[in-house]
C-alpha positions in Angstrom: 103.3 1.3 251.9 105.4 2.8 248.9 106.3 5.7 247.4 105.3 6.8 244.1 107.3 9.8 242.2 105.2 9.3 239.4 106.2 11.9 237.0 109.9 12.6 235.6 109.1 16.1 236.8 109.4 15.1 240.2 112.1 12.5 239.4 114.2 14.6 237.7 114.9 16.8 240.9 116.0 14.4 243.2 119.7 14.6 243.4 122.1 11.8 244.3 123.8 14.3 246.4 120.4 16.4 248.4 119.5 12.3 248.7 122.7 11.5 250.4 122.2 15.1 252.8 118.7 13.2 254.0 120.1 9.7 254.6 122.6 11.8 256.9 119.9 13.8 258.3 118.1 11.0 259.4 121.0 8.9 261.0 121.5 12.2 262.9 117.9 12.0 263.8 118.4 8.3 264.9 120.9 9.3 267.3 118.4 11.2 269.5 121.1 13.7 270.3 119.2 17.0 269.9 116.3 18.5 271.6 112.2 16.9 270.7 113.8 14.0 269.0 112.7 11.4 271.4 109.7 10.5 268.8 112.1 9.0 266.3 113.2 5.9 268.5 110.2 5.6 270.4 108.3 2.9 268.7 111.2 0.3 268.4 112.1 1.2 271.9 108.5 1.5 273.2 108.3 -0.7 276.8 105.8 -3.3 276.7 104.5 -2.6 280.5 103.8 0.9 279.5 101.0 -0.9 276.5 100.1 -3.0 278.9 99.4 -0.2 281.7 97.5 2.2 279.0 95.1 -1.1 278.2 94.8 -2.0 281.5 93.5 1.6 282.2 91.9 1.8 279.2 89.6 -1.1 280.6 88.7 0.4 283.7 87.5 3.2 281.8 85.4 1.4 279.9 83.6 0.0 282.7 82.7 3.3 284.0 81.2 5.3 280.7 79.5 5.6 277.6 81.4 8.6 276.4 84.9 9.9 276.8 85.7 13.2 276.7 89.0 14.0 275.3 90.3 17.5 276.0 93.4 19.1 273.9 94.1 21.1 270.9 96.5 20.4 268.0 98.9 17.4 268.5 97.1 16.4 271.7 94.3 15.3 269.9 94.6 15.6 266.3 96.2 12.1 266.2 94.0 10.3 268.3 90.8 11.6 266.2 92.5 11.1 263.1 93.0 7.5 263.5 89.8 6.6 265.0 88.2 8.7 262.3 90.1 6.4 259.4 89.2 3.2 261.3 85.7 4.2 261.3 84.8 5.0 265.1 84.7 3.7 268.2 84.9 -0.4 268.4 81.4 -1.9 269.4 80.8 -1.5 272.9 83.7 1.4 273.6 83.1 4.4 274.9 82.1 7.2 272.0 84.9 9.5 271.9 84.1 13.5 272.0 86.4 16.4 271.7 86.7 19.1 273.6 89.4 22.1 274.3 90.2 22.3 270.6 88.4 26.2 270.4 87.3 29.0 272.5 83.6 28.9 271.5 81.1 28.7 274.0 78.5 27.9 271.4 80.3 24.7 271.0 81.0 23.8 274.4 77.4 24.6 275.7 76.3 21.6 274.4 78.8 19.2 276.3 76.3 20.1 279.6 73.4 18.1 278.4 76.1 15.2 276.8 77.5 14.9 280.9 73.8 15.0 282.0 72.5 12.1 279.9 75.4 9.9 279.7 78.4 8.0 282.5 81.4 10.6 281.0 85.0 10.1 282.0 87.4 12.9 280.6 91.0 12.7 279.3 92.9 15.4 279.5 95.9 15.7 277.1 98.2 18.8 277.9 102.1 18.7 278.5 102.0 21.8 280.8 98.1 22.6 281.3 98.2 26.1 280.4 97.0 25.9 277.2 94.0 28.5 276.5 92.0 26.4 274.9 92.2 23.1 276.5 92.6 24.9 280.2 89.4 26.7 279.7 87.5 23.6 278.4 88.8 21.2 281.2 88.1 24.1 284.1 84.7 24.1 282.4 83.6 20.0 281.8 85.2 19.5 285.6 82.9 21.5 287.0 79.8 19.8 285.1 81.3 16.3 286.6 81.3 18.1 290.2 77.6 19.1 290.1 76.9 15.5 288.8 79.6 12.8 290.5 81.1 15.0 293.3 84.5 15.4 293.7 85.8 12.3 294.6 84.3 10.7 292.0 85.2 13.0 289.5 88.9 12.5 289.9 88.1 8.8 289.5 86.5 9.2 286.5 89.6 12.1 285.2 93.0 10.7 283.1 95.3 13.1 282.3 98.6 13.0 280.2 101.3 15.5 280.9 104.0 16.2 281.6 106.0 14.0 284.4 107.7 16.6 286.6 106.5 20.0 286.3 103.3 22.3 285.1 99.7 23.3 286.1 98.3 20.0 285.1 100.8 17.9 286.5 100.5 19.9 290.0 96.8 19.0 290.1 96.8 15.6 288.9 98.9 14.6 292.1 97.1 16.9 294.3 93.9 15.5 293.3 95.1 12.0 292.8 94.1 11.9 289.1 95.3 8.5 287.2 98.3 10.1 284.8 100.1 9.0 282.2 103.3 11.2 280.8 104.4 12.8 277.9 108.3 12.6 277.3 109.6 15.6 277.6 111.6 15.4 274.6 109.0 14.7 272.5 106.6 17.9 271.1 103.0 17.4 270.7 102.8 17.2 266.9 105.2 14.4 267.1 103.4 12.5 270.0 102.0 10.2 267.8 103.4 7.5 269.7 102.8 8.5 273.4 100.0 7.5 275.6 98.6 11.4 274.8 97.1 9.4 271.4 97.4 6.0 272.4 95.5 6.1 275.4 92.4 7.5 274.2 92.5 5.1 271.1 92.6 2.2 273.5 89.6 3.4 275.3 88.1 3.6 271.7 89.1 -0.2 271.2 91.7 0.4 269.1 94.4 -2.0 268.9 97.7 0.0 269.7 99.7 -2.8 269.6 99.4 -3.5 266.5 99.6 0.2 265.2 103.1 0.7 267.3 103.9 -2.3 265.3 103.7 -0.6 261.9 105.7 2.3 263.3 108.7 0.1 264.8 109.0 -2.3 261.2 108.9 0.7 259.1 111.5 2.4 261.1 113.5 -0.8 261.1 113.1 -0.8 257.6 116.7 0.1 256.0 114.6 0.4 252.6 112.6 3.1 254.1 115.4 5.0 255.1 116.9 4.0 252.2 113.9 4.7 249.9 110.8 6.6 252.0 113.2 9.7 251.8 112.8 10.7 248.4 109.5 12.1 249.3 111.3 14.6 251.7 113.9 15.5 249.2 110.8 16.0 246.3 109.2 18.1 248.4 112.2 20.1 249.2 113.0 20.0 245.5 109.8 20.5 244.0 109.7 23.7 246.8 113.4 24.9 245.8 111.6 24.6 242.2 108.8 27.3 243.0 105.8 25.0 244.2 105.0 26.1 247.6 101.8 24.7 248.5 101.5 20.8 249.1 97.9 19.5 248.7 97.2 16.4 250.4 94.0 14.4 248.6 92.3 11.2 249.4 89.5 9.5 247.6 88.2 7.9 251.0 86.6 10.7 253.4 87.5 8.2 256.2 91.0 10.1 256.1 90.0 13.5 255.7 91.3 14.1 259.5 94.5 12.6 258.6 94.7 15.5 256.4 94.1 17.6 259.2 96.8 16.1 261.1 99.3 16.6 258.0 98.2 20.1 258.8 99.6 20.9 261.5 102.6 18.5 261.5 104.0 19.8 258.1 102.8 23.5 258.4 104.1 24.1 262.2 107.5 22.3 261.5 108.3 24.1 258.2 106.3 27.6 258.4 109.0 29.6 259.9 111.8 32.2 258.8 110.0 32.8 255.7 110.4 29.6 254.7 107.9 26.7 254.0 105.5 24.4 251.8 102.0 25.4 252.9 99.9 22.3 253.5 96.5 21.9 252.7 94.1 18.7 252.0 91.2 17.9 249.6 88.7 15.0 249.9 88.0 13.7 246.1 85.9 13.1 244.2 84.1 15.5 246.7 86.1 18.7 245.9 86.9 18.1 242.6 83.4 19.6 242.4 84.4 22.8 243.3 88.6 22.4 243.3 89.3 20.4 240.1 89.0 23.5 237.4 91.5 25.4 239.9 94.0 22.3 239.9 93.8 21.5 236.2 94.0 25.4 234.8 94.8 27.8 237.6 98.2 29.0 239.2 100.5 26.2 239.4 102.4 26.8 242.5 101.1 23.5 244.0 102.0 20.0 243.8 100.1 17.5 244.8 100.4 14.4 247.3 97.6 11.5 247.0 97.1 8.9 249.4 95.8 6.1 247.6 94.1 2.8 249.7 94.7 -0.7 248.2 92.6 -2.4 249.8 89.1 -1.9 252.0 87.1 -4.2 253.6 83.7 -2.8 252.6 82.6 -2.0 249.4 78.8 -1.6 247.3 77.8 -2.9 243.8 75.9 -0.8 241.6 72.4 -2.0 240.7 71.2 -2.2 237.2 69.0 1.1 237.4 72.0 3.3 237.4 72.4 1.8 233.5 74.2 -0.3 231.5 77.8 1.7 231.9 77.9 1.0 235.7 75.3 -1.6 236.5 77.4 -4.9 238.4 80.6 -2.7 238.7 82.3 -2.5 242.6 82.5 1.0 243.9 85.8 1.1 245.1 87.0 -0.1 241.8 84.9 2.8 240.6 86.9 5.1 242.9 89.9 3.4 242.0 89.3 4.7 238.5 88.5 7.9 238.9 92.4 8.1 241.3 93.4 7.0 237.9 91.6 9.6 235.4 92.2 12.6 237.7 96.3 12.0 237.9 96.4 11.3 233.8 94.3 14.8 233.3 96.4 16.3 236.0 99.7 14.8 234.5 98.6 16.7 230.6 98.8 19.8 232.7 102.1 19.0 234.1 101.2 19.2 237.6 103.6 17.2 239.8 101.8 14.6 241.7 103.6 11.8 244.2 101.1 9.0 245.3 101.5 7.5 248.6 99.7 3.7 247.9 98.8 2.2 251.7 97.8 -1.2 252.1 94.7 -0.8 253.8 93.0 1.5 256.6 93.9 -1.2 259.8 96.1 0.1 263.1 99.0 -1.6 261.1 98.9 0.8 258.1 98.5 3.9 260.1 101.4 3.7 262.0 103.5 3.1 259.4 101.7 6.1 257.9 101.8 8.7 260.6 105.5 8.0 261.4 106.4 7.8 258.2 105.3 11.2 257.7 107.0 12.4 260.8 110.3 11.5 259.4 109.6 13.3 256.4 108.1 16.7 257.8 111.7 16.2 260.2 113.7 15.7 257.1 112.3 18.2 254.6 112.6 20.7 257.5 116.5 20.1 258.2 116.8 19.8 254.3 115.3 23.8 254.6 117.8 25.3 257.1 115.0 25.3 260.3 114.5 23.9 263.3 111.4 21.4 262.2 110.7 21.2 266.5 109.7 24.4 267.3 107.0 26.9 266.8 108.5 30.4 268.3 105.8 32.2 266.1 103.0 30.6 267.8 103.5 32.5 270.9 102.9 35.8 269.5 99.5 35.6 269.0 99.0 33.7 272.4 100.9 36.8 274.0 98.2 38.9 272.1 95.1 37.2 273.2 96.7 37.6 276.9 97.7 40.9 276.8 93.7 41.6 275.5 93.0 39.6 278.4 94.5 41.2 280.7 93.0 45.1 279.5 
């Protein structure tokens, strides 16, 4: 993976000295001293019996269904879907994963009823405490479908749940009921959980290889030229943000990682968005919304900058037949696409809209690891370089308290 700050715009902020204030940050982070840092040393320091135990469980899962249901909301099961999503689905013969617990709408739910009738479901539920609204409500919900069609016993056979390992609903229930469990450190919050069994888990279900994606996570943090290097994207965005651009847009040309965006989402816009400060995040999928995006970008308000994430390398690709003429007849698509990543960032560069490119090797387990905790560091970093606690969310409780106190009327 490397960075590319590929305008002097961007360049030219980036001071020796705000560079040296995020080396320091990090080495700080690296210490693990203060609290939901647990994330930062977790894939170098990862156990391999706790792989081994997720896989192990992983298989007896997929002896017993045909679809898994995975129940959470935000980190708990943004990163699992995101990466299966990039890597193109469920391996052949894995159980299809579904998501569930992520809204409140009945609509959507309704038709999990006829998906438990028709098919051998297991369900993974992914909450630290088990209060969560949205995820309690779903779980509460699909458990009782499973009842009417396994019976109990069998249901809490056919239940994993990840929480937390001491305390909460969820926890309280998993040992009453004798649910199979797997734990989310407590010093780790859920948009950095990247690296805990509430991710990992379902992916290995899916057939994805988790070794190999905690692999790219533990070089690139042993990397000294990532820490060294990787940083300068969190000081140009805290630059480019000190500089008046306050919205980050994250574009791909490969809709495979349009959920990756959503994951960047929440990780950058619930670690920065608080005391009035903050880069709002948002994502494009190109050439797609340049269709209705690209006239804003090129001649409208300029408080953005942009941040592409560019594939090398894919393992599938199409050549154009001769009936679409002379101009693109024999040519490879993805060396279409490659051109059009290209033409978009030299029209964009005439406008003088910063742009950093992010080039990844290819879409495997490997690459996304490095990717996801690369970006980790950076939301961490950027955050620290901003004055505010990148780990915790104190504003997300006020419209919880809100929905409960119209609850409770």
């Amino acid at each position: 993976m490397k960075i590319n700050l590929n305008q002097d715009c961007v360049k030219d902020l980036i001071s020796n000295a705000e560079l040296a204030a995020a080396i320091e940050i990090a080495a700080e982070l690296r210490e693990d001293k203060e609290a939901f840092t647990g994330w930062v040393n977790c894939p170098q320091n990862m156990p391999a019996e706790w792989l081994d135990e997720m896989k192990r469980v992983a298989d007896d899962i997929r002896g017993e269904c045909d679809k898994l249901i995975v129940i959470g909301i935000g980190g708990s099961y943004l990163g699992t879907a995101a990466v299966l999503d990039a890597l193109g689905g469920s391996k052949k013969g894995c159980p299809e994963l579904l998501y569930a617990g992520n809204n409140m709408s009945g609509y959507y739910l309704a038709d999990f009823k006829s998906v438990i009738e028709e098919n051998e479901v297991c369900l993974c539920v992914v909450s630290k405490s088990g209060g969560t609204m949205e995820s309690r409500l779903a779980f509460s919900v699909l458990k009782d479908w499973l009842y009417e069609k396994y019976g109990r016993e069998e249901t809490a056979r056919r239940i994993v749940a990840i929480t937390d390992p001491a305390k909460g609903i969820l926890r309280e229930e998993s040992d009453k009921e004798g649910y199979v469990t797997f734990e989310i450190p407590g010093n780790i919050g859920g948009r950095y959980s990247a690296f805990t069994p509430g991710i990992m888990f379902p992916l290995a279900v899916a057939g994805v290889d988790i070794d190999a994606f905690v692999q790219g996570a533990k070089d690139i943090s042993l990397s000294e030229e990532f820490w060294n290097e990787g940083l300068k994207y969190a000081v140009a965005r805290h630059a480019l943000y000190e500089s008046g651009k306050i919205i980050e847009v994250f574009e791909y040309y490969d809709p495979s990682l349009r959920l990756i965006g959503e994951w960047c989402k929440q990780l950058f816009g619930e670690s920065e968005g608080k005391e009035g400060k903050g880069i709002f995040p948002t994502s494009l999928t190109f050439s797609t919304d340049l269709h209705s995006m690209g006239q804003f970008l090129q001649e409208g308000n300029q408080v953005f900058f942009e941040t592409i994430f560019n594939v090398l390398k894919r393992d599938k690709d199409v050549i154009v037949p001769s009936s679409a003429g002379s101009e693109l007849a024999g040519r490879s698509l993805n060396d279409i696409n490659a051109m059009a990543v290209k033409g978009v960032m030299a029209a964009h560069a005439k406008a003088n809209i910063p742009m950093i490119k992010i080039d990844i090797e290819d879409i495997s387990e490997y690459s996304l690891g490095q990717l996801l905790y690369f970006l980790m560091i950076s939301a961490a970093v950027t955050g620290k370089l901003m004055g505010i606690d990148p780990f915790n969310q104190p504003g997300v409780e006020d419209y919880k308290q809100e929905i409960r106190n119209l609850l409770g009327q």
